[in-house]
N, C-alpha and C positions, 0 to 999 in steps of 0.2 A: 080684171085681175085673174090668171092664172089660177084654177082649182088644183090644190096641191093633191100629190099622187099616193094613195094609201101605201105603205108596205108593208108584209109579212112580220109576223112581231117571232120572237125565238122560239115562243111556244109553238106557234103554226108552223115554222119551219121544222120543230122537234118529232110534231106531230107527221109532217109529210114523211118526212124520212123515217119514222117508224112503219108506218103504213106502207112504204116500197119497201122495204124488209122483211118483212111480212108475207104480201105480195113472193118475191123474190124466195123468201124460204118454202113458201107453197109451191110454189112451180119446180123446184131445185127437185126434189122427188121423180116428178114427171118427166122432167129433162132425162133423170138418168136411168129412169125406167125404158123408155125409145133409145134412149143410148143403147143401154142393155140386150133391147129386143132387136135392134140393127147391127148389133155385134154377135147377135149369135147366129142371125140369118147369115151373114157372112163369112160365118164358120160354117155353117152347115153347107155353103155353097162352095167354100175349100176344099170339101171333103167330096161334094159329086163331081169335081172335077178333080180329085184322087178317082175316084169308083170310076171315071172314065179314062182315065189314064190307065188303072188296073185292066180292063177290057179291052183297051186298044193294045196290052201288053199281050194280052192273052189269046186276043185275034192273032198278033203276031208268031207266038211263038209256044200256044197252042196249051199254057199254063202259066199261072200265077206267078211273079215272081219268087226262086227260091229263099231258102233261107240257104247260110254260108256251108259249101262242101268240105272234105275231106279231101282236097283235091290242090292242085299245087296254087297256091298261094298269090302267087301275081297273077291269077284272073280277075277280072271285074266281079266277078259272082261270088268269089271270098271275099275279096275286100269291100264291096258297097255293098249297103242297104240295100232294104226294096228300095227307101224312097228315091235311092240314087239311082235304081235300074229306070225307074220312069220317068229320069231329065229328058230322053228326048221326046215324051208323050204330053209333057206339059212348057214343051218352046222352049227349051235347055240346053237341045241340043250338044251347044258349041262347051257348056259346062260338062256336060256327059262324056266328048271326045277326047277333052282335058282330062278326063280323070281314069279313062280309060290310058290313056299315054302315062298318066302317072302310075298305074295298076302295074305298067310294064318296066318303069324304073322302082319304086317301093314297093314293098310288102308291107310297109305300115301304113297306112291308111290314114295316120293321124299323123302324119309326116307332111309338114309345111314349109318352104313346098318338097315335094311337086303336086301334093295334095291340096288345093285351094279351095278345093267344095269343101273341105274338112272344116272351114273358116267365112264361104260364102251362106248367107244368108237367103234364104228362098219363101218369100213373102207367102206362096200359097201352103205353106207348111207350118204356118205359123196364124194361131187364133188370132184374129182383132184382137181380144178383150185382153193380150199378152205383153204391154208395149215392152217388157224386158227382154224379149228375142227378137227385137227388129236392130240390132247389133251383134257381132260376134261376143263375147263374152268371155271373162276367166273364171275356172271353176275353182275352190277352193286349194286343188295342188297347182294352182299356176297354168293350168292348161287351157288356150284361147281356143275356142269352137264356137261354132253356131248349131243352134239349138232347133225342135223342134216341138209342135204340140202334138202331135199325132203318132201313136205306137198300131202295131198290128196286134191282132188276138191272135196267140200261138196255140191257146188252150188253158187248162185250166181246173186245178185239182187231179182227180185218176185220169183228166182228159189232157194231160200235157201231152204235147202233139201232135192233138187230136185238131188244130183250130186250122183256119185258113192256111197262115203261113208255114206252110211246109219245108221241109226240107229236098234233094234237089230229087227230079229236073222239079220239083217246087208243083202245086196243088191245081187239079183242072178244076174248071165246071163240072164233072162229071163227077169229083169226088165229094161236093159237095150236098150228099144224099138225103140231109136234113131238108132240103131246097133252098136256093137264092135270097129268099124272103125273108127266112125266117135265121140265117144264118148272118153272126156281128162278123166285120173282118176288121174293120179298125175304130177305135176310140178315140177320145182326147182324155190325155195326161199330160197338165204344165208339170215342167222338170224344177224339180227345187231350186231356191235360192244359191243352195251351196254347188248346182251343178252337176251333182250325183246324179246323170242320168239326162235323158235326151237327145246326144249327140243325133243330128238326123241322117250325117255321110257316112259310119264309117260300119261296115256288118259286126260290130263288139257288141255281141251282148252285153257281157260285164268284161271291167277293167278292175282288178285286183289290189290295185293303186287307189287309195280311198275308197275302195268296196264301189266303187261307180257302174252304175247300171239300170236298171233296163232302159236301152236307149230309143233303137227302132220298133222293139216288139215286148211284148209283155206275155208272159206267164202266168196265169191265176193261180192265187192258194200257197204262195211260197215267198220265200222273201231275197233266197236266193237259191237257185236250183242248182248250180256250180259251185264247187268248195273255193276259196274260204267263206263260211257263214259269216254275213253281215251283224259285226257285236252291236249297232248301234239298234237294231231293228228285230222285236220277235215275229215271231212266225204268222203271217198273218193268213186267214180264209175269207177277207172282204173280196169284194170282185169289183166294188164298185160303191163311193160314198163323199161325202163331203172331204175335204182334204187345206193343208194349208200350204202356200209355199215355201213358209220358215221351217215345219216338220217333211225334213228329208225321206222318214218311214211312208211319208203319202206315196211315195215315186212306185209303190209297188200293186195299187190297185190303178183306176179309170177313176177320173173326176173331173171337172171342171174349174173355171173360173165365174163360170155366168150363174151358178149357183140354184139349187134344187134338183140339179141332174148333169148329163152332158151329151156333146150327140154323139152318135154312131153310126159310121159306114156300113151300111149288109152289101153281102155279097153280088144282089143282083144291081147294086148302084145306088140305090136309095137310102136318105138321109134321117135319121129319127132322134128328137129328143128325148131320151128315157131318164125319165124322176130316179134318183138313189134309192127309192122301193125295189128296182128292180133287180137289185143286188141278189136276192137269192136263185133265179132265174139267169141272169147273166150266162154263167157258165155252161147253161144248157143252150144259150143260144150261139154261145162263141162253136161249140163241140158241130163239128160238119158232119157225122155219122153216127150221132149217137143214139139215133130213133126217139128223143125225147116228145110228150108230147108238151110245148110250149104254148099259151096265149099271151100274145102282144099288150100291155097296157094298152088303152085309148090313150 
């Protein structure tokens, strides 16, 4: 005779599957802590291939990308960003020539077409920890662009100006007299939900049009440096702090997503994660000649 076969009574069964639950909520932590730490490595590694990009810009043409001239309009150097002057240092090439030929039929830059970078997305421009800018997007007046995490430090309080990105023929090595090291030239700033801000193609600081801005570069210490004053946002002197996407007023310091800091690009190419302690320092590291004497957190 056949010994008949035990089975699991509801209790045992209630019991297992509590117990993988359990199991499963412990580990749930962990998972997204290595998530966490493999998304920020991946950012920091977007950004030294910006710093390399920047260098091989600078090899070429002997200074930093400018910031936008007084000069006639359908150039490439008024209409794009930095980040647009270094499509062809980061294999864009055929995007850069494109928009160079657009440069010479529009003058608006946010003009689609002939302007398609204005709406192409560029993967190394954009944090991991971001997945809302791996699409073009609309901002809240209707207007489809693709976005960016990365602004340059322009300066920053009495040092507006004073930062990397200069204006033309745009900032050498040489004028960086604080030294390489010790000198921020770009952050991460996710652009708010509503869009205010980010744009990575087009050289607009602000768009006057829902007060939108800072897109490519940022300012410290002000909320908006060009009239009209932004009514939704007072005046701020963070330089750097926690931030949310739904408050649009974050768009005007450095912050992250990965949360207790964010990195930064310096000027000699190297990548640092700096805690939101660093906020009162910040400014003196953005400023390229200000003789300040700075120590780096550990």
């Amino acid at each position: 005779m056949a010994k008949a076969r035990r089975g699991m009574t509801l209790l045992e069964s209630l019991i297992v599957i509590v117990v993988i639950m359990f199991l499963i909520s412990q580990a749930l932590p962990a998972i997204q802590r290595v998530r966490g730490a493999a998304d920020r490595t991946s950012c920091q590694n977007n950004l030294r291939q910006i710093g390399q990009a920047l260098h091989l810009y600078h090899g070429d043409h002997g200074r930093f990308p400018p910031a936008p001239p007084l000069v006639d309009r359908f150039m490439p150097e008024r209409q794009l960003s930095w980040l647009a002057l270094l499509l062809p240092y980061i294999d864009q090439k055929p995007l850069y020539d494109q928009s160079v030929q657009a440069c010479a039929i529009s003058g608006n830059p946010m003009q689609v077409p002939p302007h398609v970078g204005a709406i192409t997305v560029i993967r190394l421009y954009v944090c991991p920890t971001d997945s809302r800018l791996l699409a073009a997007r609309k901002d809240d007046w209707g207007t489809l662009a693709a976005f960016g995490s990365y602004l340059a430090a322009s300066g920053g309080y009495s040092r507006v100006g004073k930062g990397y990105a200069g204006t033309l023929p745009g900032r050498s090595l040489a004028e960086v007299r604080d030294g390489p090291s010790y000198t921020v030239c770009v952050g991460e700033r996710p652009p708010p939900d509503s869009g205010q801000g980010g744009w990575w193609y087009p050289n607009i600081a602000f768009d006057t049009r829902g007060h939108r801005g800072p897109n490519a570069e940022l300012v410290l210490g002000t909320v908006m440096p060009y009239l009209p004053f932004d009514p939704q946002c007072s005046l701020t002197y963070r330089s750097t702090g926690p931030g949310r996407t739904t408050n649009p007023c974050d768009r005007f310091h450095f912050w992250s997503l990965h949360g207790g800091g964010g990195n930064f690009l310096f000027v000699d190419g190297s990548v640092r994660f700096l805690a939101y302690s660093v906020d009162p320092i910040l400014p003196d590291l953005i400023s390229i000649d200000g003789g300040e004497m700075v120590t780096l957190p550990d």
